[in-house]
Structure formats: C-alpha cells, structure tokens
N, CA, C and O atoms as CSV, one atom per row, in Angstrom:
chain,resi,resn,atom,element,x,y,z
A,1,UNK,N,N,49.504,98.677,148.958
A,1,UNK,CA,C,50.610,99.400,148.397
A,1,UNK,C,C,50.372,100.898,148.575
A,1,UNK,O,O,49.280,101.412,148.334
A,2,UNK,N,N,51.630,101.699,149.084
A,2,UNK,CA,C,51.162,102.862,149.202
A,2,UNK,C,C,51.477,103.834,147.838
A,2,UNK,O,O,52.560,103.654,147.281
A,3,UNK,N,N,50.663,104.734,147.361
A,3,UNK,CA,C,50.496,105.594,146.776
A,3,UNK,C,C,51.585,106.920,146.982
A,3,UNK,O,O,51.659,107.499,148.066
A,4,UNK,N,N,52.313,107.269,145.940
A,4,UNK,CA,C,53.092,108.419,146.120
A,4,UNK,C,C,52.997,109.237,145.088
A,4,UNK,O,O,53.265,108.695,144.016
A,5,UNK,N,N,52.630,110.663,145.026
A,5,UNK,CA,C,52.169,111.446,144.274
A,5,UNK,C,C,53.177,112.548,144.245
A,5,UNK,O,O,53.649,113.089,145.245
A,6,UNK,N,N,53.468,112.834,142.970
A,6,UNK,CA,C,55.026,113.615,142.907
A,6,UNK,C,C,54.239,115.053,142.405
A,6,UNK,O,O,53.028,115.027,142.190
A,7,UNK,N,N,54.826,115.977,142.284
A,7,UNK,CA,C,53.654,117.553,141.603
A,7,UNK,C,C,55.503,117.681,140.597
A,7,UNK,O,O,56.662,117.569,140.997
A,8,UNK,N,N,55.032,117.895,139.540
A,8,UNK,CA,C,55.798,118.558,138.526
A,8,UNK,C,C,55.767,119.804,138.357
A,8,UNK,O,O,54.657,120.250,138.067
A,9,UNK,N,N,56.499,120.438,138.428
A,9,UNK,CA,C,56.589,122.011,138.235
A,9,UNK,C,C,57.921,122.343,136.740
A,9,UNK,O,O,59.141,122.184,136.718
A,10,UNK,N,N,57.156,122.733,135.909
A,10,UNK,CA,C,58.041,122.924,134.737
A,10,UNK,C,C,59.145,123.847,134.824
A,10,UNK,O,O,59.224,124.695,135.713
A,11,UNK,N,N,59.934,123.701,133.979
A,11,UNK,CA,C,61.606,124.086,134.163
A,11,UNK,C,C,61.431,126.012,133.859
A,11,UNK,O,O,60.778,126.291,132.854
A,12,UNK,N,N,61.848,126.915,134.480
A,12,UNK,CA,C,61.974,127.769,133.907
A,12,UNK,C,C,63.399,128.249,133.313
A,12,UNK,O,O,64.586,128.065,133.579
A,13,UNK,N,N,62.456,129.134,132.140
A,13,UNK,CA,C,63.337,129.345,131.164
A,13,UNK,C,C,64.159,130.864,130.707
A,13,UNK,O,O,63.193,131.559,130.393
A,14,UNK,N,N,65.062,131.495,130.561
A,14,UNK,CA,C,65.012,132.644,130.830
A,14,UNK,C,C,65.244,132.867,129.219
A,14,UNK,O,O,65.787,132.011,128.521
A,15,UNK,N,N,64.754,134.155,128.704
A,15,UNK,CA,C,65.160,134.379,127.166
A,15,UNK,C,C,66.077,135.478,127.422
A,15,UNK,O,O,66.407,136.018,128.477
A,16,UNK,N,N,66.450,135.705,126.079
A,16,UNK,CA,C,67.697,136.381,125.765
A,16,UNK,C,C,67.597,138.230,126.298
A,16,UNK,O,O,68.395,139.060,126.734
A,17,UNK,N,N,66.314,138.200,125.990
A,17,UNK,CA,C,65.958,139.459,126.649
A,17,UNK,C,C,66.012,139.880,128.392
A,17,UNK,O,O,66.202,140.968,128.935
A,18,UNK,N,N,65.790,138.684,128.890
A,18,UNK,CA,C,65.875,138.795,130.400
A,18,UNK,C,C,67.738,138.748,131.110
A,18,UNK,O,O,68.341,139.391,131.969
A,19,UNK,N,N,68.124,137.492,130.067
A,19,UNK,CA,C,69.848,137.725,130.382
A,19,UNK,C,C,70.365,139.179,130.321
A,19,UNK,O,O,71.048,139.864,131.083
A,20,UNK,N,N,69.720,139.409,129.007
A,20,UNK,CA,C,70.591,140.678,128.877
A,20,UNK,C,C,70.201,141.736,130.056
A,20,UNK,O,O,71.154,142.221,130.665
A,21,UNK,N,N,69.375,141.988,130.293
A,21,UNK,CA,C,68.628,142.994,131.379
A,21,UNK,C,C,69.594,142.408,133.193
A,21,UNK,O,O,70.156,143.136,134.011
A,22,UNK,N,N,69.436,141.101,133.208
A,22,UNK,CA,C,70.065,140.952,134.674
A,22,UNK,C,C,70.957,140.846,134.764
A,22,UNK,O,O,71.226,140.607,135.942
A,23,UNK,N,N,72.221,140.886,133.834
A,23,UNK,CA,C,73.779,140.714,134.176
A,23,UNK,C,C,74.006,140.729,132.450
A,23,UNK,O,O,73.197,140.657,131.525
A,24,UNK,N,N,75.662,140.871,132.494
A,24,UNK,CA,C,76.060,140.937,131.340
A,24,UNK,C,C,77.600,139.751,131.603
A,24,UNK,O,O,78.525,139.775,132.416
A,25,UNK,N,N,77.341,139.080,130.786
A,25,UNK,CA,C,78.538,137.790,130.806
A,25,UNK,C,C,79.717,138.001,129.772
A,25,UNK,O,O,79.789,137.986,128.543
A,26,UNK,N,N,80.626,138.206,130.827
A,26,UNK,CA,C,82.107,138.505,130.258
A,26,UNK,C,C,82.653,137.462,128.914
A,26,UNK,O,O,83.263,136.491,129.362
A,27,UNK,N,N,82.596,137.466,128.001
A,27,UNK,CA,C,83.487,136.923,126.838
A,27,UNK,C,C,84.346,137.374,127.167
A,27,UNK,O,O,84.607,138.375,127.834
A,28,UNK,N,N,85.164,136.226,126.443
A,28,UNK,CA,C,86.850,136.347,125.977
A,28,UNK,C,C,87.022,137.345,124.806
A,28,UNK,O,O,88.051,137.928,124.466
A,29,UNK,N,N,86.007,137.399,124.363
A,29,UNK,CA,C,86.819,138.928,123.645
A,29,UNK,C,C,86.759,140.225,124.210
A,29,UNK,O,O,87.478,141.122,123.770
A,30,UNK,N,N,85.848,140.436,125.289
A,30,UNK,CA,C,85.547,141.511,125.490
A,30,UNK,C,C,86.402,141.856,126.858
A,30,UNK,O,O,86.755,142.998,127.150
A,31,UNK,N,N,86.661,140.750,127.602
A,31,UNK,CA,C,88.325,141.113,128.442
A,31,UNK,C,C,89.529,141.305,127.445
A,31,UNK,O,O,90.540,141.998,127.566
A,32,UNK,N,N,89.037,140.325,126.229
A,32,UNK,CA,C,90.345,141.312,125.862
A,32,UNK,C,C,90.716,142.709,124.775
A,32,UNK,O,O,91.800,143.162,124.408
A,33,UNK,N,N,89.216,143.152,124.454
A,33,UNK,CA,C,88.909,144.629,124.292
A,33,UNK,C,C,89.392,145.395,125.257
A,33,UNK,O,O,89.911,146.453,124.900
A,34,UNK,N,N,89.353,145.093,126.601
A,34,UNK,CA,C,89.095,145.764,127.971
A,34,UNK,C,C,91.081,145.866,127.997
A,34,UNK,O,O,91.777,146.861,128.201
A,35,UNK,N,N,91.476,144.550,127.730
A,35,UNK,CA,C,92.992,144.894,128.226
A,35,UNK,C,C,93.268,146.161,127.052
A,35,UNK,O,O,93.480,147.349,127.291
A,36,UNK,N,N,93.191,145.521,125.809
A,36,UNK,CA,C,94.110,146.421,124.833
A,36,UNK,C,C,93.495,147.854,124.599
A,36,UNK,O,O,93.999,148.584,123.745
A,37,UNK,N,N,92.475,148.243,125.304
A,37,UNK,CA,C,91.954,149.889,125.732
A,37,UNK,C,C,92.347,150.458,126.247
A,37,UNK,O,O,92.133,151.661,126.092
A,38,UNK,N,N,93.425,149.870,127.479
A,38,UNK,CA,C,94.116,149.871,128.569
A,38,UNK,C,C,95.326,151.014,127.892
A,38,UNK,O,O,96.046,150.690,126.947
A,39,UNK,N,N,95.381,152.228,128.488
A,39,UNK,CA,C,96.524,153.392,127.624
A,39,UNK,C,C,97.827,152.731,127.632
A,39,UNK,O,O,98.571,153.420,126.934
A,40,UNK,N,N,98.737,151.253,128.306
A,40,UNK,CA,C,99.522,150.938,128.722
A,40,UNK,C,C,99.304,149.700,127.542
A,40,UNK,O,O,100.301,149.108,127.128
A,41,UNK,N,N,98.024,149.374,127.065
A,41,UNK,CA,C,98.413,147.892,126.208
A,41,UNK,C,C,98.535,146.822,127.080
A,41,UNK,O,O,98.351,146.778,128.296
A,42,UNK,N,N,98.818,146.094,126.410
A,42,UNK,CA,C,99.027,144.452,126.803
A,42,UNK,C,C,100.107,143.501,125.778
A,42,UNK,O,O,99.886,143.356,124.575
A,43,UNK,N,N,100.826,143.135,126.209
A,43,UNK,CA,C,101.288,142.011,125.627
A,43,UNK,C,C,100.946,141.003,125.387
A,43,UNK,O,O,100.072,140.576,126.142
A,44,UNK,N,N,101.376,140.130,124.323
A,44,UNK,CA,C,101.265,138.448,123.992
A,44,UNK,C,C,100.972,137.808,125.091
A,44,UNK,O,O,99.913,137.275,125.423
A,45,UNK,N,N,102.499,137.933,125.927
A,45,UNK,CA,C,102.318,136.781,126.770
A,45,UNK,C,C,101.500,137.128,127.721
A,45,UNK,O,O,101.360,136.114,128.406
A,46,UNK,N,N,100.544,138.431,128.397
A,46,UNK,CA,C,100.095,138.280,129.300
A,46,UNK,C,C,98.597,138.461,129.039
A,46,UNK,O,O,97.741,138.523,129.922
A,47,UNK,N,N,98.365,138.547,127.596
A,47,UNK,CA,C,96.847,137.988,127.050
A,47,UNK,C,C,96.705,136.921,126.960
A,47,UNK,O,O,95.556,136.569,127.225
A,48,UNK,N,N,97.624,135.861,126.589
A,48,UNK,CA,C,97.414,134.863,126.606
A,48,UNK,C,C,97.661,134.109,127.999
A,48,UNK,O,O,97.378,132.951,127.693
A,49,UNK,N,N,98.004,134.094,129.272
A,49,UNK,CA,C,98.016,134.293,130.234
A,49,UNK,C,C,96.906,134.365,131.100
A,49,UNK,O,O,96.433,133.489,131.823
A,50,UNK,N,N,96.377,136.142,130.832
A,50,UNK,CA,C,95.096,136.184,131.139
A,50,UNK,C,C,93.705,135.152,130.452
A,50,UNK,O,O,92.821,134.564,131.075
A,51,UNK,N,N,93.864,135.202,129.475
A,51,UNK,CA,C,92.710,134.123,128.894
A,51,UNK,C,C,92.731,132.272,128.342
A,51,UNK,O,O,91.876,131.514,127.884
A,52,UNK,N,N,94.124,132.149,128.680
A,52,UNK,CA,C,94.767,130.621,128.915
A,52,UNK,C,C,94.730,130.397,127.559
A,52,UNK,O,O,94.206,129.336,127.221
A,53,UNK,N,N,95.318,131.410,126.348
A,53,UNK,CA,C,95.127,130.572,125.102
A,53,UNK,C,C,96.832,130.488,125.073
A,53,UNK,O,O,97.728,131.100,125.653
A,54,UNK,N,N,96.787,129.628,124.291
A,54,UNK,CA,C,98.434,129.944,123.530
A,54,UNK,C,C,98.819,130.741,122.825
A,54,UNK,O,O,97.898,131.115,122.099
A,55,UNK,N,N,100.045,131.413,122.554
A,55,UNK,CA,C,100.427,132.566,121.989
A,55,UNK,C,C,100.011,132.735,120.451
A,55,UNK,O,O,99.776,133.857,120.002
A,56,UNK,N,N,99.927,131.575,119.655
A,56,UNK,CA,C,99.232,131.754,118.196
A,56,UNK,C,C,98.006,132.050,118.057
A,56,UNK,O,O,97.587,132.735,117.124
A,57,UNK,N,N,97.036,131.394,119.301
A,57,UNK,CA,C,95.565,131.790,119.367
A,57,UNK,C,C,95.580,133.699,119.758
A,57,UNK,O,O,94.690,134.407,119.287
A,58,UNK,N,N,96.590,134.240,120.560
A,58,UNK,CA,C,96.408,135.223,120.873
A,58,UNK,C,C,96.408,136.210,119.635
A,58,UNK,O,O,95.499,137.030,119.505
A,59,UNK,N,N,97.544,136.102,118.648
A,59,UNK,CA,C,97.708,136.887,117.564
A,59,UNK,C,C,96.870,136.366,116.646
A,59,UNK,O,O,96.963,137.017,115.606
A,60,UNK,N,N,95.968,135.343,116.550
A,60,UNK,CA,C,94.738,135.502,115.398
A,60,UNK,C,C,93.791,135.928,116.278
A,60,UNK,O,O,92.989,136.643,115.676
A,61,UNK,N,N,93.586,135.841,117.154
A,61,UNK,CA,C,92.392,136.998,117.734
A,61,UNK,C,C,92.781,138.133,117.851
A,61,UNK,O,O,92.034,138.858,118.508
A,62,UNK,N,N,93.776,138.627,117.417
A,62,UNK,CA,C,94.308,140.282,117.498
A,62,UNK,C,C,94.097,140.319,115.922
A,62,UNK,O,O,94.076,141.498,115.568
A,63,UNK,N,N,93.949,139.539,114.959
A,63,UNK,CA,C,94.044,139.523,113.850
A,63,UNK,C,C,92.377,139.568,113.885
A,63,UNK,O,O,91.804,140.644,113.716
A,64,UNK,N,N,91.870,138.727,114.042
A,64,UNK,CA,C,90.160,139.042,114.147
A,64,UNK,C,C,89.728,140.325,114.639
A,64,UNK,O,O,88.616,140.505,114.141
A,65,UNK,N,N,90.006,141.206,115.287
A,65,UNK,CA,C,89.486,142.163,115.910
A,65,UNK,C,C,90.175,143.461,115.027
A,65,UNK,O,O,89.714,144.600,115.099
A,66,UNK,N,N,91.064,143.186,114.389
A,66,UNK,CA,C,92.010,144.043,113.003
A,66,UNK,C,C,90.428,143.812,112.285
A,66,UNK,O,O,89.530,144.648,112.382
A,67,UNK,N,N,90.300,142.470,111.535
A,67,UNK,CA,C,89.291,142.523,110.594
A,67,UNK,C,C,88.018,142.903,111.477
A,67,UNK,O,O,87.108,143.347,110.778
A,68,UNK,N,N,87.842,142.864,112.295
A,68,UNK,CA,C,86.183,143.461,112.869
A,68,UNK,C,C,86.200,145.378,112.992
A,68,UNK,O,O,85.252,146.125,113.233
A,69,UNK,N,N,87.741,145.739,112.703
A,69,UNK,CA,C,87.293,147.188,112.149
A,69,UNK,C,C,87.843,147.921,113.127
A,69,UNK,O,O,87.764,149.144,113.011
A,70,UNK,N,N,88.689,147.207,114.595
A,70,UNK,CA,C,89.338,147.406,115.559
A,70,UNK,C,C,90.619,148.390,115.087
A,70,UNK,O,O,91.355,147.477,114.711
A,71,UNK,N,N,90.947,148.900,114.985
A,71,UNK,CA,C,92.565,149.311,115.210
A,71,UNK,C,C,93.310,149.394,116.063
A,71,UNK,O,O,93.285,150.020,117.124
A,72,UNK,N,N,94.383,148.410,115.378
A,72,UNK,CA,C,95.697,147.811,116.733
A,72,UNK,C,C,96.750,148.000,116.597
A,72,UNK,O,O,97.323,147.586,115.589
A,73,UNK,N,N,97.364,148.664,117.516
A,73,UNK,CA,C,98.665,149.311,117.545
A,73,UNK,C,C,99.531,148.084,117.533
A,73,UNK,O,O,99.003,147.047,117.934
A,74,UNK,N,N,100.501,148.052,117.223
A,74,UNK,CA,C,101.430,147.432,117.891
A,74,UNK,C,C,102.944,148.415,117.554
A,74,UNK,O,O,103.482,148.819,116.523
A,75,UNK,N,N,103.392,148.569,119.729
A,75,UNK,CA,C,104.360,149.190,120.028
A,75,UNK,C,C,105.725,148.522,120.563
A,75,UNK,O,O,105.781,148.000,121.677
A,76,UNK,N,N,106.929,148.583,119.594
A,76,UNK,CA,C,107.733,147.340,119.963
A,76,UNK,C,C,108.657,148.724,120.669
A,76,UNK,O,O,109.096,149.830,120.357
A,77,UNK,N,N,108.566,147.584,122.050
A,77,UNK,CA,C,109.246,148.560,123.175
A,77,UNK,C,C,110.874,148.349,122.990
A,77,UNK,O,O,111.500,149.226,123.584
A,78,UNK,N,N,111.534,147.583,122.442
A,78,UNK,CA,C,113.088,147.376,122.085
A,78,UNK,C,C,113.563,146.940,123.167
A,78,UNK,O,O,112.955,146.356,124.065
A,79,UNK,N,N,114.832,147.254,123.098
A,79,UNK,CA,C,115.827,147.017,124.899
A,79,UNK,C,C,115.163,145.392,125.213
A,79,UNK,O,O,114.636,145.135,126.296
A,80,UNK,N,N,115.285,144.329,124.055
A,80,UNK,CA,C,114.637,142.870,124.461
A,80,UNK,C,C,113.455,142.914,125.419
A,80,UNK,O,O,113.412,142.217,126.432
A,81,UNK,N,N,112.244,143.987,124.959
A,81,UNK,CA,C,110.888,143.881,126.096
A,81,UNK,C,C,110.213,143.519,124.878
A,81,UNK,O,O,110.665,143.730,123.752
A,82,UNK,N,N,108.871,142.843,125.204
A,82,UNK,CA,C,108.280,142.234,124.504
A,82,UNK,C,C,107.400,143.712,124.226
A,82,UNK,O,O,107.333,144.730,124.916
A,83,UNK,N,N,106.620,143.278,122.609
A,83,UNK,CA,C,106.032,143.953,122.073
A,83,UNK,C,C,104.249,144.040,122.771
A,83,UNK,O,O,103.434,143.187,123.122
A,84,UNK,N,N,104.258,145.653,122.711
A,84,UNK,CA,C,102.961,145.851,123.346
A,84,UNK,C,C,101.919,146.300,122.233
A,84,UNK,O,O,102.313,147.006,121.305
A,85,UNK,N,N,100.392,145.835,122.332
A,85,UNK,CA,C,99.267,146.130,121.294
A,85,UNK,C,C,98.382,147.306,122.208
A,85,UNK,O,O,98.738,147.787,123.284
A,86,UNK,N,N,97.744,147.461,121.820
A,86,UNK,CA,C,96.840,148.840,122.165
A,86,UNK,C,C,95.866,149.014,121.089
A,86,UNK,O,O,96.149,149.100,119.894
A,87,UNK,N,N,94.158,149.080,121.841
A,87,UNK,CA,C,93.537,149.440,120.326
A,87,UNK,C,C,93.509,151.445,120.675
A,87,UNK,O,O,93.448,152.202,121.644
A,88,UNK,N,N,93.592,151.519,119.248
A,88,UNK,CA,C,93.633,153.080,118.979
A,88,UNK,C,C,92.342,153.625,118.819
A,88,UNK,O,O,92.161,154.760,119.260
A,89,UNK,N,N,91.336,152.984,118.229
A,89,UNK,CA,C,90.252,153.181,117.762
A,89,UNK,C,C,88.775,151.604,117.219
A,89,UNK,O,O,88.796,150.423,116.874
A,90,UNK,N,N,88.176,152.247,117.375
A,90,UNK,CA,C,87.236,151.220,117.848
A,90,UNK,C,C,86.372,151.247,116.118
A,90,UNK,O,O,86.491,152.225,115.380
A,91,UNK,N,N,85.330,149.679,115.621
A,91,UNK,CA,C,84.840,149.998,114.733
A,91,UNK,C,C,83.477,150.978,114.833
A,91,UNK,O,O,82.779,151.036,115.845
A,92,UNK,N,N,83.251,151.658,113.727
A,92,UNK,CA,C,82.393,152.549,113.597
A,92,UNK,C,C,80.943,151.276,113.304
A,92,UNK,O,O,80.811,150.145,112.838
A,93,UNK,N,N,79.859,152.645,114.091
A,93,UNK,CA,C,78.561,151.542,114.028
A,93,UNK,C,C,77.916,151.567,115.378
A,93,UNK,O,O,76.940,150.853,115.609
C-alpha cells in the first residue's frame, strides 16, 4: 500500500489591526454619509437605489444618523420633485 503524506500549513489569520492598515471596507453607512455630504444631497429614492434598501429602511437610517448626532437637512424642492436630505454638520468627537 502506498503511503501519502499531506504537510498542513495553518490558516492565516488577519486581526483587526492589519485590516484596518491594508484597505478600508465601504459600509452602507458610510456611502451613505458620502452621498448626503454631497452639496447637492440625495434623495429617498436614489439612496435607496444606491444601497438596494426600501424606502422605509432609507428614512430610519436617516433617522439613525439624526440620533448619532448627524444633522440632516431636509430640502423639499416643490414643483412635484422629490425631497432632498443633506448632512449640514457632522457629530462632534
């Protein structure tokens, strides 16, 4: 019978310190920090759009980022255009 000899080499592991140092991984909140910084805003439908939630998920995460100390405009453009958000100011810290 022949003999087959395998070599194990253990899994490497990267810690939190090394992620952070070689790349930085886009969250969904932080594209959508990035839109509503934007001097032009963003709308409902095209945050939710951009990040595939549905329009109720979009306004409690505009509501979460109210309570995280965010300040959010919201500019209702009239003439039947949908309403645009914008943060004004960011939390302190």
């Amino acid at each position: 019978m022949k003999t087959v000899s395998a070599e194990i080499t253990p899994k490497t592991t990267t810690t939190v310190k090394q992620r952070r140092t070689t790349g930085h991984k886009k969250t969904k909140k932080s594209v959508l920090v990035g839109m509503l910084s934007r001097k032009s805003g963003a709308d409902i439908a095209a945050i939710s759009n951009k990040l595939e939630w549905q329009p109720h998920t979009t306004r409690a995460a505009l509501s979460g980022l109210r309570k995280a100390g965010y300040q959010v405009l919201a500019e209702g453009a009239g003439n039947g255009k949908p309403t645009k958000y914008r943060i004004t100011a960011s939390p302190a810290g």
